[in-house]
N, C-alpha and C positions, 0 to 999 in steps of 0.2 A: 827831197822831192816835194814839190809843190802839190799841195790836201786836191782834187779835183772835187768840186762843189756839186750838186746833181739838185734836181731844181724837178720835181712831181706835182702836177699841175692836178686840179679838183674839180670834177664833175658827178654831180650828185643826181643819178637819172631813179630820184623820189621828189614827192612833195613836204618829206617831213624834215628835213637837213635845218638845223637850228639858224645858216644864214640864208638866207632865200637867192640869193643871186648867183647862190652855184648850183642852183638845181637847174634842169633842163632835162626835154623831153625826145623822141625820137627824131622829132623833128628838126630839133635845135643842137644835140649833142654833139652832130661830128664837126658844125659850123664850131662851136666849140672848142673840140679838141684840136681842129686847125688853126684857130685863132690863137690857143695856148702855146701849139707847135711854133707857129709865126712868132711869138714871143717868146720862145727861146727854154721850153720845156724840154727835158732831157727824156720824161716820162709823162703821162697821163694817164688818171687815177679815175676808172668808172665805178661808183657805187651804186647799188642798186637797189641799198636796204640803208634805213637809216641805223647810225650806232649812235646817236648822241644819249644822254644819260635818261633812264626811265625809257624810252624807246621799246612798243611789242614789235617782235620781228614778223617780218611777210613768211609766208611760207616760201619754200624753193620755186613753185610753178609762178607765185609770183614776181618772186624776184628774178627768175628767167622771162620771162613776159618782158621786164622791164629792158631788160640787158641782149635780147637775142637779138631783136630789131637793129640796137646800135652798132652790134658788134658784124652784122650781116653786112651791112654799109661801112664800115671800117676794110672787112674783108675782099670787098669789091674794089675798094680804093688804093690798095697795096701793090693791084699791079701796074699804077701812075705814079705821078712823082714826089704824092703822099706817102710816106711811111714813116706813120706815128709809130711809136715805141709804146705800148697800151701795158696798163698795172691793170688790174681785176679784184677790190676792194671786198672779198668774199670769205666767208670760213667754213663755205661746205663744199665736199669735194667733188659733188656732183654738178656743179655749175663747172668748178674747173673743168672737168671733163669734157663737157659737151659746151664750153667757150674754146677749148683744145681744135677739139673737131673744125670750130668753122676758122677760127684766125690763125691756129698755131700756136709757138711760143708766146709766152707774157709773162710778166711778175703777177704774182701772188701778194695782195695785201690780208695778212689775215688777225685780225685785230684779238682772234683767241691762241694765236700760235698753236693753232691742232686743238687745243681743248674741246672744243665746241661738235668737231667734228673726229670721228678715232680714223676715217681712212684719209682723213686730209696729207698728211705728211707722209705718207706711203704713195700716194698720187703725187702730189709733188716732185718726191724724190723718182719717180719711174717714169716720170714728163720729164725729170731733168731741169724742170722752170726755176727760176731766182726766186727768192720769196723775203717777207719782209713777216718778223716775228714782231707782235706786241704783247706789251705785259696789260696782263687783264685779270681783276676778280672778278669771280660770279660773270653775270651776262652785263648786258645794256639795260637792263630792266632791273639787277638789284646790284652794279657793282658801286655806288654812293654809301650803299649801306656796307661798304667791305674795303674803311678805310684805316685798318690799327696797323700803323708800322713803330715798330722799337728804330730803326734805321735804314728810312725808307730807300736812300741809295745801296744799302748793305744787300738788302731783300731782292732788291730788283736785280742787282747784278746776280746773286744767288737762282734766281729766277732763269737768267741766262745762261748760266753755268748750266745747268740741269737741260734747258733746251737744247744747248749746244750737242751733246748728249744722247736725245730725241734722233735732232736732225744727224745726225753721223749716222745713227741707226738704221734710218729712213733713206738716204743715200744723198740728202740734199747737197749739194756740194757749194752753191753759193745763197747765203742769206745775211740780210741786215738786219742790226736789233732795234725796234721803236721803243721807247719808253714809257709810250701809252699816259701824254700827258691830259691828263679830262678825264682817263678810264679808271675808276678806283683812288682814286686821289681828291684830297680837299685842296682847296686855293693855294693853304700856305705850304702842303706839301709840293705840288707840282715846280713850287719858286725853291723849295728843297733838294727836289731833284733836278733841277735846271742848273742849281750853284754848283752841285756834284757831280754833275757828270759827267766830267772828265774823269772820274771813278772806272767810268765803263769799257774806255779805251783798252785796258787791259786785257779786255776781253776777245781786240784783235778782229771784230766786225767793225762794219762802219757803221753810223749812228743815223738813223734819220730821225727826224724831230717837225711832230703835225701838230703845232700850238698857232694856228692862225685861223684869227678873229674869235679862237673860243673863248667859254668862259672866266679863263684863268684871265684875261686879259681885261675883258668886259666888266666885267662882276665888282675886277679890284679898282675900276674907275668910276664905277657907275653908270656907265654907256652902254651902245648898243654895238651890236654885231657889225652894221654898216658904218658905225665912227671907228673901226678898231685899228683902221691899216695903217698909219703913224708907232701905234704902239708894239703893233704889229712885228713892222721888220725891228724894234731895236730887241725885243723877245730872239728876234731870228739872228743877227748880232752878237748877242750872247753865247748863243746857242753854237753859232760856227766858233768864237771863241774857244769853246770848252769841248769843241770837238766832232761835232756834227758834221756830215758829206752830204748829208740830204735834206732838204726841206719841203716839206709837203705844204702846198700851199693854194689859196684860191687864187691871191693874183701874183700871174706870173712875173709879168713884165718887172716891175716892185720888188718881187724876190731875186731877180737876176738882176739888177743892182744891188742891191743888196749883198750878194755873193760877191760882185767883180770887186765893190768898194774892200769886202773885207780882204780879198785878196791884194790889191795895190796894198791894204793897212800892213798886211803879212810877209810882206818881202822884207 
């Protein structure tokens, strides 16, 4: 049976998102997320708090501030012939909540897999929402400094095992594992974990994988964030290679080629 490819498109409603051309504001987000939609996103990823590395986080009321407005005019538009499929890139469970209230269902992106928050996964699983786990040390603010792995694919899966675990507990009945590349990882790790892991398949979730335009990319060419989308999709190539269903991504259109070539490559 042919892998089905799933294609999570990136809007960052902050000002501090390390590329600048996927941030946007209330005004601009759901132009946005329909322009992503038009290009052939399967899902769309609202953040509303920066995670990039060293990053202090907003408090809840402001990271609600940022995301209620979007999601108000999302929810107005769901009963035309709009219907985006909306991710909600958060690890506290109280956004979930009262994002619940005005849209309904959505995926859960939550970059601490419950760590962060203890009623996250208990809300989840009692919404019944899809969620997407990442591996993460410490926060956004110290996990650079929380990078010793003996076998950095060994741990991560380990990692999963143990989540897997969690979520049964919690009632989550459908989630995907990220691998959390940029979170707790130096350069030459992330190209560690990217060779291995097809490691993780075993593990019987699907894989999604958010390495576009970051630093792993950037840093080992010496460019910027806006030169990265070349280097971009053949990271994302790899990546479906060794096992990925998901790519999280800022451009869309780019990654859905990317997906169809590898698929014609796969038959």
């Amino acid at each position: 049976m042919e892998r089905k490819i799933h294609i999570m498109g990136i809007v960052n409603l902050n000002g501090d998102s390390f590329y600048a051309s996927s941030r946007a504001d209330s005004a601009t987000a759901v132009l946005r997320v329909r322009q992503m939609w038009a290009d052939g996103a399967d899902v769309v990823d609202l953040g509303a708090c920066s995670t990039r590395p060293g990053s202090a986080q907003p408090s809840q009321e402001e990271e609600w501030a940022r995301l209620e407005p979007v999601l108000t005019q999302l929810a107005d538009e769901r009963g035309s012939s709009f219907h985006p499929a909306i991710s909600i890139d958060t690890y506290r469970s109280g956004i979930v909540r009262r994002a619940f209230d005005i849209i309904g269902p959505f995926m859960v992106n939550d970059i601490s897999a419950g760590a962060m928050d203890s009623e996250m996964l208990e809300t989840v699983g009692r919404l019944g929402l899809p969620y997407v786990a990442m591996h993460m040390r410490g926060t956004p603010e110290t996990m650079q400094q929380l990078t010793s792995y003996e076998d950095i694919v060994a741990e991560v899966k380990a990692y999963f095992e143990d989540f897997a675990s969690k979520a049964r507990e919690a009632g989550i009945r459908e989630w995907i594992l990220d691998p959390g590349f940029g979170f707790a990882k130096t350069l030459k790790q992330n190209y560690e974990l990217l060779g291995g892991m097809d490691r993780l398949l075993s593990l019987e979730h699907p894989i999604l994988v958010g390495v576009s335009r970051k630093s792993m990319i950037y840093k080992l060419f010496e460019i910027t964030p806006e030169e990265s989308l070349p280097a971009t999709q053949v990271v994302h190539l790899a990546a479906l290679e060794r096992g990925a269903s998901w790519l999280r991504v800022h451009d869309v259109a780019e990654a859905v080629r990317t997906a169809r070539l590898f698929s014609l490559l796969s038959r």
